[in-house]
C-alpha positions in Angstrom: 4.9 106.6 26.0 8.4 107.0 24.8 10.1 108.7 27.3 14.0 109.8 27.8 15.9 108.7 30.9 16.8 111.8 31.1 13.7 113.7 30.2 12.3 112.8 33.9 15.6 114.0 35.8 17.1 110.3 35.7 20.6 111.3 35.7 22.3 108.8 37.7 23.8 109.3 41.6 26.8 106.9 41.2 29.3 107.2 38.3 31.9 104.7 36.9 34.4 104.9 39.5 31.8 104.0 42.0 30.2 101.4 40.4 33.3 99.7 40.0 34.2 100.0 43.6 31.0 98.5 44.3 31.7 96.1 41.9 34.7 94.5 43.2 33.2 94.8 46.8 30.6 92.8 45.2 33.1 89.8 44.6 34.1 89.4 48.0 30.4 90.4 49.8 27.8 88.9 47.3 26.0 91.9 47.1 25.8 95.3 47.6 23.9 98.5 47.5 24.8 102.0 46.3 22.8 105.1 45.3 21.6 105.6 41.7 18.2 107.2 40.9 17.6 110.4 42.7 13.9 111.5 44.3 12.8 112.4 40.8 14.0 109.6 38.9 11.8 107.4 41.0 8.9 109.7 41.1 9.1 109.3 36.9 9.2 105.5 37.1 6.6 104.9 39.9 4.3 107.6 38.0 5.6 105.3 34.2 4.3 102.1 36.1 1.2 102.8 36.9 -0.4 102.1 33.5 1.3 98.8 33.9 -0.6 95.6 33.5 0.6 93.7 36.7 -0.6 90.7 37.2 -0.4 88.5 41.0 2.4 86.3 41.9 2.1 82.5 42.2 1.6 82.2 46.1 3.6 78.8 46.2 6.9 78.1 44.3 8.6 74.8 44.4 7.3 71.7 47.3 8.9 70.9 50.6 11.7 72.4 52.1 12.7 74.3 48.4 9.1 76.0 48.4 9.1 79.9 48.0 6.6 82.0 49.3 5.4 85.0 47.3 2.8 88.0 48.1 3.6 90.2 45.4 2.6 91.5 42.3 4.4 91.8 39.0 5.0 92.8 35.2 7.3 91.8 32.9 5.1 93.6 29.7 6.8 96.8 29.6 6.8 98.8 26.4 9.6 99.0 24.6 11.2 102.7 24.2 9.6 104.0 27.7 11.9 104.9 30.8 12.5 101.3 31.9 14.6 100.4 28.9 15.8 103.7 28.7 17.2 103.4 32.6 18.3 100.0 31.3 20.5 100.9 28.2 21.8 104.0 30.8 22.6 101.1 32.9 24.6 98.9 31.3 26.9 102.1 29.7 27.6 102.5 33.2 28.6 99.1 34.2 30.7 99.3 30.5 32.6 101.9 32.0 33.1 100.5 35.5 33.6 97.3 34.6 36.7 98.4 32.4 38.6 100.1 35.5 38.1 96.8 37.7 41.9 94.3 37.6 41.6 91.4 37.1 38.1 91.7 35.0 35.2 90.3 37.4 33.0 89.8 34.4 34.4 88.6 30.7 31.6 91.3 29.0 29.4 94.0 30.3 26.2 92.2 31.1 22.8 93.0 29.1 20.2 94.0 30.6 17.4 92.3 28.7 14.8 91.1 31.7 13.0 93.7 33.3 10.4 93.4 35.7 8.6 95.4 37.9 6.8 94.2 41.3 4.1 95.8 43.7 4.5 95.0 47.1 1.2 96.0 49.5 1.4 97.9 52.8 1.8 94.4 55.4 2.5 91.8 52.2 4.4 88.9 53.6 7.4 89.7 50.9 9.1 86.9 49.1 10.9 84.3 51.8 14.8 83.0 50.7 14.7 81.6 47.7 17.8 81.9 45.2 17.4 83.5 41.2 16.6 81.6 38.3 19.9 79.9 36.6 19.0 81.0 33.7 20.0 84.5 34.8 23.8 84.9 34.6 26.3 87.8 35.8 24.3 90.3 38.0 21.3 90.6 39.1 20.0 94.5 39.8 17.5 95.5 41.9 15.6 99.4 42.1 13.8 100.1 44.8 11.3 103.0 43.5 8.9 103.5 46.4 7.2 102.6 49.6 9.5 100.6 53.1 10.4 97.3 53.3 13.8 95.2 54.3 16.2 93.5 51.8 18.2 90.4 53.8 21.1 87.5 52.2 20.9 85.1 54.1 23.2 81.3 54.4 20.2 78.9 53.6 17.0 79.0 53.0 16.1 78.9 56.2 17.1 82.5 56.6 20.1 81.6 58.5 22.4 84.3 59.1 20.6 86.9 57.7 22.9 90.4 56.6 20.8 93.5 55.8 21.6 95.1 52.3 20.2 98.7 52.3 17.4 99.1 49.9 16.0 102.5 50.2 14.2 103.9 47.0 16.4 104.7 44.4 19.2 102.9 45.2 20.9 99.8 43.4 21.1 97.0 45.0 23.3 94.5 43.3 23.6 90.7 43.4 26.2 88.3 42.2 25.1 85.4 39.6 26.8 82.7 38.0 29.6 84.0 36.0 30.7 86.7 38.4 34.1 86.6 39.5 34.6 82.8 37.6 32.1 81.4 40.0 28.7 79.9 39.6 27.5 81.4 43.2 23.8 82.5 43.9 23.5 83.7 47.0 19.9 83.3 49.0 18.0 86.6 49.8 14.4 88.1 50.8 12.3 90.4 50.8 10.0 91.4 53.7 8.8 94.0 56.4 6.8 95.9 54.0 5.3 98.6 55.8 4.7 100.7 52.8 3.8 99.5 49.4 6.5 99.1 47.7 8.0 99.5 44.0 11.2 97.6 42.5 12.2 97.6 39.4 14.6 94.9 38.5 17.2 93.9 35.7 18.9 91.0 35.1 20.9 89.0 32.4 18.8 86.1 30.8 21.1 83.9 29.3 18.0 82.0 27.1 17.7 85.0 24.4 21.0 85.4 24.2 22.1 84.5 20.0 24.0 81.8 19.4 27.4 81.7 19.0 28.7 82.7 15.3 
């Protein structure tokens, strides 16, 4: 189904100059969350995902103290030309424009936005404990809450020391540093959990592995 952005009502809540405020809050707070897709945008994604073909989570990540616990499931296989990369490319205009207002430059080129994945969280799933993202993924990560309750924490270790809520309610960005943002290699730890509705993310990120090699 090759489907607009804008043809289901996904114009977007925040515009340059607050995305780059949120931006250079970002550098100093790791992550933070502000509004972008409005009720109908996420009604048009959550109704886009249900022909997904999700598939279940590995339950264990990792051995000893570094093992991640997941209780979700997932999809990376979404067509090309539907919503999700048409939110994406809408996307990364965005951060184009924002990221040009912020001095000094917290990123040395607009990231792009080329892994996309989508997760299902049930009604009571355990979530996902701290873990940190893949260093393979570099700049930002981006995550959309499209549906359903749950509770988005950083934390200091893995342990889930120090945990600081981020607000993750549908439709909102919430937005992660990742190595290369702000001249630093930081990932910071966070997790998902309290899911008292099923839940729907959709989330974008910057792999580094398909990007071409230099000329």
């Amino acid at each position: 189904m090759n489907v607009a952005a804008a043809d289901l009502g996904m114009h977007f809540e925040s515009g340059p100059s607050d995305m780059a405020e949120a931006l250079a809050r970002m550098a100093r707070e790791d992550a933070v969350s502000l509004p972008l897709l409005g009720p109908q945008g996420c009604r048009g994604l959550v109704e886009a995902a249900r022909s997904l073909p999700f598939r279940r989570a590995t339950p264990v990540i990792g051995e000893g103290d570094k093992a991640v616990h997941q209780d979700f499931d997932l999809c990376y296989s979404i067509p090309p030309g539907g919503p999700f990369h048409s939110v994406a490319t809408a996307l990364e205009r965005l951060l184009a424009e924002a990221l040009a207002k912020i001095v000094p430059p917290v990123l040395t080129a607009p990231p792009v936005l080329n892994d996309l994945i989508v997760q299902r969280y049930a009604a009571g799933s355990a979530g996902i404990t701290p873990h940190l993202d893949h260093l393979r993924y570099e700049d930002l990560v981006i995550i959309v809450p499209l549906s359903g309750s749950a509770r988005f924490f950083l934390c200091a270790a893995r342990d889930g020391r120090e945990p600081r809520e981020i607000p993750a309610p549908p439709g909102a960005a919430v937005m992660m540093r990742a190595p290369g943002f702000g001249d630093s290699r930081a990932r910071p730890f966070h997790t998902v959990k309290e899911i008292t509705a099923e839940r729907l993310s959709f989330g974008l990120r910057h792999d580094v592995r398909t990007d071409p090699p230099p000329a």
